[in-house]
LOBA-911598 format. One record per residue (C-alpha): residue in three letters; x, y, z. Coordinates in steps of 0.001 Angstrom, whole numbers, plus 500000, padded with zeros to 6 digits. Layout:
BEGIN
NODE,ALA,X,Y,Z
...
This chain:
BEGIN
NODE,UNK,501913,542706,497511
NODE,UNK,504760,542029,499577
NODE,UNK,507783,539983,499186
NODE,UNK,506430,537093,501572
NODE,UNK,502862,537598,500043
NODE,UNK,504690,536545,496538
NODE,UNK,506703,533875,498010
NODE,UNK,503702,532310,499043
NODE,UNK,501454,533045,496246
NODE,UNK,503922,531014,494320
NODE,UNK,504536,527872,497031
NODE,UNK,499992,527630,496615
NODE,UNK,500243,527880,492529
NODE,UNK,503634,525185,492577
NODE,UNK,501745,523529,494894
NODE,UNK,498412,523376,492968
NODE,UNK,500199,522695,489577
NODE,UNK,502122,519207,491014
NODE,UNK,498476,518305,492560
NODE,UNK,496551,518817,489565
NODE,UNK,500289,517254,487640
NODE,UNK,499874,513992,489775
NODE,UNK,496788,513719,489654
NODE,UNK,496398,514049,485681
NODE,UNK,498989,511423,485346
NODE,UNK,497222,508839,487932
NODE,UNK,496756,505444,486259
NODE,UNK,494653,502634,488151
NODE,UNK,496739,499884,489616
NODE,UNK,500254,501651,489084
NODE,UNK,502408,504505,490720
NODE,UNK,502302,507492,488336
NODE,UNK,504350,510525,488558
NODE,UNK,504997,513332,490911
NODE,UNK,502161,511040,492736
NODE,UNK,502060,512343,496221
NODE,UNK,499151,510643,497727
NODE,UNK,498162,506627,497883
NODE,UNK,497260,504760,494914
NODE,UNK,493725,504572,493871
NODE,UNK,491785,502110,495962
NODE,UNK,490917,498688,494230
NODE,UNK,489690,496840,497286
NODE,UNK,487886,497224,499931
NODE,UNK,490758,497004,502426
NODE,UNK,492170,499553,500648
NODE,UNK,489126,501762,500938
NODE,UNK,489216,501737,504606
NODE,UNK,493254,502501,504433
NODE,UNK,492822,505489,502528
NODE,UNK,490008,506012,505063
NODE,UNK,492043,505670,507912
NODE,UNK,495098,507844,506350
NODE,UNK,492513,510583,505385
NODE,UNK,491455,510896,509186
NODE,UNK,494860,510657,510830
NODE,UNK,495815,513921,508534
NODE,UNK,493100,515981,509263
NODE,UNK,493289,514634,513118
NODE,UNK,497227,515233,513034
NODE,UNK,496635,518655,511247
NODE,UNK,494904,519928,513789
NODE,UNK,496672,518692,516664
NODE,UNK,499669,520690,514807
NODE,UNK,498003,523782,514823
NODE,UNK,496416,523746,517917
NODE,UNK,500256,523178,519693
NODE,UNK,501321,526291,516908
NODE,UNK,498564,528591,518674
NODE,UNK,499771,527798,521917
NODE,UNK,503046,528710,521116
NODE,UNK,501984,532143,519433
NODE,UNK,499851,532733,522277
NODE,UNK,503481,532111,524639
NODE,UNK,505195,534057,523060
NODE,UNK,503379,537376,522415
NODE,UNK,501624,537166,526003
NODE,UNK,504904,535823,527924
NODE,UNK,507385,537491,526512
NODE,UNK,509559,539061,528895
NODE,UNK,508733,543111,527457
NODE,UNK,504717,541792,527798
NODE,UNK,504910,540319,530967
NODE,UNK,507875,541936,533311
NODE,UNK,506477,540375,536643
NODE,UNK,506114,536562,535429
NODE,UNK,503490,534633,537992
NODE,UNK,504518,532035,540295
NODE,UNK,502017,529535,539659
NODE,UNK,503018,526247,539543
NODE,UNK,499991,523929,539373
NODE,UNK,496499,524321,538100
NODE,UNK,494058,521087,537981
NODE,UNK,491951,521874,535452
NODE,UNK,494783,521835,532727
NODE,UNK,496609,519179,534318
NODE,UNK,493500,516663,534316
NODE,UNK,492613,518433,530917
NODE,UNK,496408,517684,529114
NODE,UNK,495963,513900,530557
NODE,UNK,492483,513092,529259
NODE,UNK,492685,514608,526240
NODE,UNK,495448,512983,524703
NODE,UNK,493720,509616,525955
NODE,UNK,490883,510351,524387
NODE,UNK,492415,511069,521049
NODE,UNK,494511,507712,521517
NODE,UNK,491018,505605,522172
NODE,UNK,489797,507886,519153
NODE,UNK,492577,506277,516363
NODE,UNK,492573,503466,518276
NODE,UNK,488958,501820,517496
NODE,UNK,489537,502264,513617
NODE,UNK,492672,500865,513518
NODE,UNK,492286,498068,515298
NODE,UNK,488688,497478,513374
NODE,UNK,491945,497898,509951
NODE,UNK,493931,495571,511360
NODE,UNK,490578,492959,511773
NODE,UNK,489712,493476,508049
NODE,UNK,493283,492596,507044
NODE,UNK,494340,490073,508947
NODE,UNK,490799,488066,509183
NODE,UNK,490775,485987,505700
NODE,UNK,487124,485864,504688
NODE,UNK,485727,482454,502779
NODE,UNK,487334,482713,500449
NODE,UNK,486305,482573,496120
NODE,UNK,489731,481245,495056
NODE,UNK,493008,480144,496534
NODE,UNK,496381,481307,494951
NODE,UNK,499660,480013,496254
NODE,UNK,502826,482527,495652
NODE,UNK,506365,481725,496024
NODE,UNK,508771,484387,496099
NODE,UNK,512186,483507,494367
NODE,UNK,515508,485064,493607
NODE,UNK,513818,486747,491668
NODE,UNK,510914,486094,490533
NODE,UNK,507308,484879,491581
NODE,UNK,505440,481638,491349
NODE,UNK,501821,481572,491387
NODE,UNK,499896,477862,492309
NODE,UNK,495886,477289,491646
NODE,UNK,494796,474589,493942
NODE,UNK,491482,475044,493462
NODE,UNK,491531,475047,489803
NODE,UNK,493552,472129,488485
NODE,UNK,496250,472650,490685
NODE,UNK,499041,474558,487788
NODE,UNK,501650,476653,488318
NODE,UNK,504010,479101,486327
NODE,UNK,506747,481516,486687
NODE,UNK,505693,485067,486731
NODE,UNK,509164,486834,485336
NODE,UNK,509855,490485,484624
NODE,UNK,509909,491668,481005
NODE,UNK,511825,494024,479403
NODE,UNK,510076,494885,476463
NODE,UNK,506464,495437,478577
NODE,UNK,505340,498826,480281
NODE,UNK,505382,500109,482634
NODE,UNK,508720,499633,482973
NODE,UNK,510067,497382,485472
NODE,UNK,506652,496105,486121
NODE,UNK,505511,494357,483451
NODE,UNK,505510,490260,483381
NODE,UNK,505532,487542,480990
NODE,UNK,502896,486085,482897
NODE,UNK,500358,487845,485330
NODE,UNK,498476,486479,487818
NODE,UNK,494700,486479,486643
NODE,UNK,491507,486608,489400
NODE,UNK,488246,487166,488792
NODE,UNK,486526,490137,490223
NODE,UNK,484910,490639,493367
NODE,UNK,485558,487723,494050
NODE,UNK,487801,486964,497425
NODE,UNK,490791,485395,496779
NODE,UNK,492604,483865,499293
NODE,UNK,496806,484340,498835
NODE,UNK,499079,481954,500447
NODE,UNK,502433,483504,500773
NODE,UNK,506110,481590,501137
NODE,UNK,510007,482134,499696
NODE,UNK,511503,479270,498570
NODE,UNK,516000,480654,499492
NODE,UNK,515493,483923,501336
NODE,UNK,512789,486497,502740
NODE,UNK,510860,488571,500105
NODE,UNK,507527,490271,500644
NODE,UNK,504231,490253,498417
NODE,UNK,503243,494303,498397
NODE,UNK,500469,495359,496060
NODE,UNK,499575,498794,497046
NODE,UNK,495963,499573,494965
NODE,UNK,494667,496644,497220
NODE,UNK,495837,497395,500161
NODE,UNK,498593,493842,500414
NODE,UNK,501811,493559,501668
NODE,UNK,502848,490363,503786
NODE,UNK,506283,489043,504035
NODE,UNK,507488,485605,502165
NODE,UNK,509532,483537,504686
NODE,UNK,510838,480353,503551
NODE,UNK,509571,477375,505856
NODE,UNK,506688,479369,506684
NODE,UNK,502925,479934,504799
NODE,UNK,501784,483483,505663
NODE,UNK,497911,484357,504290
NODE,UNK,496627,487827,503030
NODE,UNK,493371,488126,501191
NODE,UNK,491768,490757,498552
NODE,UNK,488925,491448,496833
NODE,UNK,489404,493560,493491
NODE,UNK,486286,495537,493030
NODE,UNK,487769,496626,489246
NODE,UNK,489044,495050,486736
NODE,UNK,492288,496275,484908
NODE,UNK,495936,495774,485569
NODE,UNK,497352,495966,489496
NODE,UNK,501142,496363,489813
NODE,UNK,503482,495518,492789
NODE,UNK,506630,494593,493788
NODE,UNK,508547,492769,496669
NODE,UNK,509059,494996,499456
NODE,UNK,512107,492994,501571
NODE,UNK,515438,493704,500059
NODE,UNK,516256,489841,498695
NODE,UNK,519500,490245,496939
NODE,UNK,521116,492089,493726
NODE,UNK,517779,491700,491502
NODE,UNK,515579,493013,494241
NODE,UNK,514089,496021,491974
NODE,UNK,513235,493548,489198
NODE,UNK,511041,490980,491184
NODE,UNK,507410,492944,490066
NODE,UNK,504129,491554,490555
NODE,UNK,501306,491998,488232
NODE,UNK,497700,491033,488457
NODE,UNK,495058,491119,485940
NODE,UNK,491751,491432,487147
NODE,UNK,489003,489956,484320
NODE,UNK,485191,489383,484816
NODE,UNK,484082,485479,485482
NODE,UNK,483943,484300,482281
NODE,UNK,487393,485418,480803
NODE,UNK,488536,484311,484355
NODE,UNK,486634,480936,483088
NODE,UNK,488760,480471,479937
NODE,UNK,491657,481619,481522
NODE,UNK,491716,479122,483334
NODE,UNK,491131,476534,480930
NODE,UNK,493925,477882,478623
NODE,UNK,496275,477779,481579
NODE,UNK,495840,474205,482245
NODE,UNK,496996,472997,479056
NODE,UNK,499832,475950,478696
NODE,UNK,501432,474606,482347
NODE,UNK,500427,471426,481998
NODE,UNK,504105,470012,481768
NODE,UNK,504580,471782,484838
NODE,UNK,508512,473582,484240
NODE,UNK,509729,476424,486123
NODE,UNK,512623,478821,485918
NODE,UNK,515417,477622,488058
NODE,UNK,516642,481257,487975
NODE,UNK,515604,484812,487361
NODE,UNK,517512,487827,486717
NODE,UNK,517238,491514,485469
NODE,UNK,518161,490175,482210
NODE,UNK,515667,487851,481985
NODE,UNK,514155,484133,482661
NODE,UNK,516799,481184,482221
NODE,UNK,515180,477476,482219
């Protein structure tokens, strides 16, 4: 074997080893290490992302190597030493109305899926359960209108893994169940991302933006805000646990009485909630 034919024996096996690495290491509802591809779906929007990125590769792909033939074929065939007397042809009509159709057609092609994507996100089904959250410097603030109308602080904590994601106090949903989140910043612009289902929307103060979800497993989700909102900007997580009805149930219940005062953190940093 050649020195090329070992170079690239080892790229496949390095290759193979961080695939099989990340995806050893993968963990529902949380980034995991040498992860290379998207998070594992927990919603259906999130299926039809991971749908959607799967078919733009292999489209892209070959598009790639289609143009990387051509240009083999140029220049082994049109090399000067192949081809001393070049032709003077300047137009041909098939390949003109060819190179204009084709990349129309592959443009309709993406086009019907992703705008059917951008339907499914941005049209909120009837929804199961509303959740209002208020971004903060920094930290979240989850409302339940529809379920005695409570609210808490949602803070980062130090001593919880994964690191830098864990919370004092997740937001709890039942599952498959649509839920309905209402999305505002009470000082500057932060942004609600949640990547296993699919969510990111921006938090604009004077402004109620709406996303939706359905978690089709229950577990923990992790996110974090997405718009850089000042010095504590990597310690503003979100965290979402995802419980069957009747935990949801007594969840709920439990939170009524544990927020009932109604107090919130006035301010949030790395190092931890102040009241």
């Amino acid at each position: 074997m050649g020195r090329v034919g070992r170079h690239l024996l080892g790229l496949a096996v390095a290759g193979l080893t961080l695939a099989t690495g990340g995806a050893a290491f993968a963990e529902l509802g949380q980034p995991a290490p040498w992860e290379w591809t998207l998070q594992q779906s927990g919603s259906p929007v999130m299926d039809n992302i991971v749908w959607f990125h799967n078919f733009l590769f292999v489209l892209i792909t070959l598009i790639t190597l289609f143009v990387l033939a051509l240009l083999v074929v140029v220049v082994i065939k049109f090399n000067a030493k192949a081809n001393p007397v070049p032709s003077r042809t300047t137009h041909n009509t098939l390949i003109e109305v060819a190179w204009t159709l084709v990349p129309v057609l592959i443009l309709v092609g993406i086009s019907v899926p992703s705008f059917r994507l951008l339907f499914l996100e941005l049209d909120v089904p009837k929804a199961d359960l509303t959740i209002k959250a208020t971004g903060k410097q920094w930290y979240w603030s989850y409302a339940y209108p529809d379920n005695g109308k409570f609210e808490f602080d949602s803070l980062m904590a130090q001593d919880k893994q994964p690191r830098l994601l864990g919370v004092d106090n997740e937001m709890v949903v039942p599952v498959n169940k649509v839920v309905r989140v209402q999305v505002t910043g009470a000082d500057v612009i932060h942004a609600f991302a949640l990547p296993a289902f699919g969510v990111k929307i921006d938090a604009i103060p004077g402004r109620l933006n709406e996303t939706w979800f359905k978690a089709t497993k229950t577990g923990m989700f992790y996110g974090q805000c997405s718009e850089l909102c000042g010095k504590d900007h990597a310690f503003m997580p979100i965290a979402i646990r995802v419980v069957e009805d009747k935990e949801f149930a007594s969840w709920v219940e439990t939170a009524k009485k544990k927020y009932a005062s109604g107090g919130t953190s006035t301010y949030a940093s790395a190092a931890g909630p102040t009241q």
